[in-house]
C-alpha positions as CSV (number, residue, x, y, z in Angstrom):
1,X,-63.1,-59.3,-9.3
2,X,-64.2,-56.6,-7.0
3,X,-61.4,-57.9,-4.5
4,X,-58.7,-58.0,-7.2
5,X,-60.0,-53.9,-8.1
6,X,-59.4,-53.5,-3.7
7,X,-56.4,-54.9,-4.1
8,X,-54.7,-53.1,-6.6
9,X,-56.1,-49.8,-5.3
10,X,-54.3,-50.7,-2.0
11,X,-51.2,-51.6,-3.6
12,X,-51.1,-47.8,-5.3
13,X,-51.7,-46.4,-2.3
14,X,-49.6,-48.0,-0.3
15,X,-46.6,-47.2,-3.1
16,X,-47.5,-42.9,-3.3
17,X,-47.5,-43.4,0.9
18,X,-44.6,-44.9,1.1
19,X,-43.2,-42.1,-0.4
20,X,-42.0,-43.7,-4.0
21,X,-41.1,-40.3,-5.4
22,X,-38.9,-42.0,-8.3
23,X,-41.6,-43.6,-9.6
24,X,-43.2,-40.7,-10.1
25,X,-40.2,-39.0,-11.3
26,X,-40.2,-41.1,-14.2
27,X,-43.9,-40.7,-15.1
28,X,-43.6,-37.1,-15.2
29,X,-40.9,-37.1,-18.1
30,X,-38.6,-34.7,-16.0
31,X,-40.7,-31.5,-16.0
32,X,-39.4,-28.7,-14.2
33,X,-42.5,-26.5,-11.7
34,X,-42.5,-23.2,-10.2
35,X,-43.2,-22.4,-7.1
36,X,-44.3,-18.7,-6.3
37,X,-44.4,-17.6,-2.2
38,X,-46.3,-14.4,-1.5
39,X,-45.2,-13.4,2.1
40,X,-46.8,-10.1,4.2
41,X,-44.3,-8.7,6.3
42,X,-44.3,-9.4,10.3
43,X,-46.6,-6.4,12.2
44,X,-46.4,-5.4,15.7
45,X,-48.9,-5.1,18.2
46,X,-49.5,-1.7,16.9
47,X,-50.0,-3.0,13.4
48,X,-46.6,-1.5,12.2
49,X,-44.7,-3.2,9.8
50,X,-41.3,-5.1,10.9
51,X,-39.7,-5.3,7.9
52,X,-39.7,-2.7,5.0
53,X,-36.8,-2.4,3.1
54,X,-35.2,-5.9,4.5
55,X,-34.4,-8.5,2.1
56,X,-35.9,-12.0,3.0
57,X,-34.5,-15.1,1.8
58,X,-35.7,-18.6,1.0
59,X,-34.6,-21.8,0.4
60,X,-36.6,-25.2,-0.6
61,X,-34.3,-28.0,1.1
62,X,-35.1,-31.9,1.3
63,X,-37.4,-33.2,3.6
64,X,-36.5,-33.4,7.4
65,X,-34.6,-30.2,6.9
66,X,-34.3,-27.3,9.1
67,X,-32.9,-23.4,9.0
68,X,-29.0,-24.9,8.3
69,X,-29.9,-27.9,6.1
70,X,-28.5,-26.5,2.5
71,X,-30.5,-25.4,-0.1
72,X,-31.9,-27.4,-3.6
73,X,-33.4,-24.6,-4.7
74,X,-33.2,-20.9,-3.4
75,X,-33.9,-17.0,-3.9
76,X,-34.5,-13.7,-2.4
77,X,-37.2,-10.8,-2.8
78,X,-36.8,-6.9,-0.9
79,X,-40.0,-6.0,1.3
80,X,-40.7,-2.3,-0.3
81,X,-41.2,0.6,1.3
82,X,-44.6,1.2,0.1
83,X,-46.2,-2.1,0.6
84,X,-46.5,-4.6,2.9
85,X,-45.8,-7.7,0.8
86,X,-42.9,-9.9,-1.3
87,X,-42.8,-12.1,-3.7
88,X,-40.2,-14.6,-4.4
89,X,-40.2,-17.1,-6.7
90,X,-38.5,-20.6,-7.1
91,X,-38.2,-21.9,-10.7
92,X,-37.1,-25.3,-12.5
93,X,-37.9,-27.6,-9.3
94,X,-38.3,-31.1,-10.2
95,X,-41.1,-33.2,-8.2
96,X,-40.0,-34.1,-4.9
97,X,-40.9,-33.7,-1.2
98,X,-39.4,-30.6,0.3
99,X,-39.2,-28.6,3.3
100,X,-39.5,-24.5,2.7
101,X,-37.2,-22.2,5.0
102,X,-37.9,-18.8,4.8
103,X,-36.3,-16.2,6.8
104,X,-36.5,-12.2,6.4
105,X,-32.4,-10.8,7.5
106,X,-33.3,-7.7,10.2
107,X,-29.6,-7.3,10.4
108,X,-28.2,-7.4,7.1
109,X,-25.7,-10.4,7.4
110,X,-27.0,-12.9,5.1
111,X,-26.8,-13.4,1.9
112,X,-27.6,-15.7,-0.9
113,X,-24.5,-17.7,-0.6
114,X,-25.1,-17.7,3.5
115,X,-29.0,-18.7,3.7
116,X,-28.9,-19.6,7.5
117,X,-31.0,-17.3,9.8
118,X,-29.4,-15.4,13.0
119,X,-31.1,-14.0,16.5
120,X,-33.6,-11.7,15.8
121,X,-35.0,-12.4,12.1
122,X,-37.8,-13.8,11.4
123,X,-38.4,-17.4,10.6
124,X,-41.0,-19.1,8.7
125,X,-40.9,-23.2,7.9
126,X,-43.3,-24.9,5.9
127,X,-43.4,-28.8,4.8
128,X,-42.8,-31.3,4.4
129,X,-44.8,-31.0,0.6
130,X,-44.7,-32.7,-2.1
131,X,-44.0,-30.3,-5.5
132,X,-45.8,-32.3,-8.7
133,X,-47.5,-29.3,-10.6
134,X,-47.1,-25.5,-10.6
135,X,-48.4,-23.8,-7.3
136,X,-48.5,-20.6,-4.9
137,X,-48.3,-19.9,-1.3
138,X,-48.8,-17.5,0.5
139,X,-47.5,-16.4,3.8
140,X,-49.3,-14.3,6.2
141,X,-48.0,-11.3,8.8
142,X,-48.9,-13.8,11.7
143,X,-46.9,-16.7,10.3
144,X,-43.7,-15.1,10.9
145,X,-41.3,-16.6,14.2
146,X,-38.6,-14.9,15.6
147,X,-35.6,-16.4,15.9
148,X,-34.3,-16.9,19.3
């Protein structure tokens, strides 16, 4: 008994590892999650912000992905003035494995139909991650990486 118990456990396992995300697709009767990234701009040695005022953008794009893969799910958020931090937030993401690209535009040529980073803005990738329940992120000033 105990080896038919072992044997189904390893045969779960080996079907979630093997990345089976349809199957469960279908047990989660098509619910929709949100995905909320809090992000503290970039500082300098000096401790000076980077970015205040620049818009950052970011993009949730399937796994493997990188900075020009296109985007499943995307959005933008300003860095204020007055404080260091963002907040952008994905909505209606079905459960799936994903790569996050998130990139703040220090130039001012991007834009939410053009979600590809350039020299000199600052990059952060996270993933891959597997998206079954509402969650939050958050992303620090020492996470950032400019982009050569």
């Amino acid at each position: 008994m105990k080896e038919k118990i072992l044997l189904a456990l390893l045969v779960v396992l080996a079907l979630v590892l093997s990345g089976c995300e349809k199957l469960l697709s279908s047990l989660d009767g098509g619910k929709t999650y949100t995905f909320e990234v809090t992000m503290y701009q970039p500082i300098n040695e000096y401790g000076q912000r980077l970015a205040s005022g620049k818009m950052v953008y970011g993009k949730l794009v399937a796994r493997g992905g990188d900075v020009s893969s296109p985007a499943l799910y995307s959005g933008s958020a300003q860095f204020p003035w007055d404080s260091g931090t963002a907040k952008l937030t994905f909505t209606k993401i079905t459960n799936g494995t994903y790569m996050m690209i998130l990139f703040i535009d220090m130039n001012g040529n991007a834009s939410s139909t053009y979600l590809i980073p350039d020299s000199g803005d600052y990059v952060y990738k996270f993933g891959p991650f597997y998206v079954f329940t509402n969650f939050s992120y958050v992303v620090t000033e020492y996470n950032w990486k400019l982009q050569q």
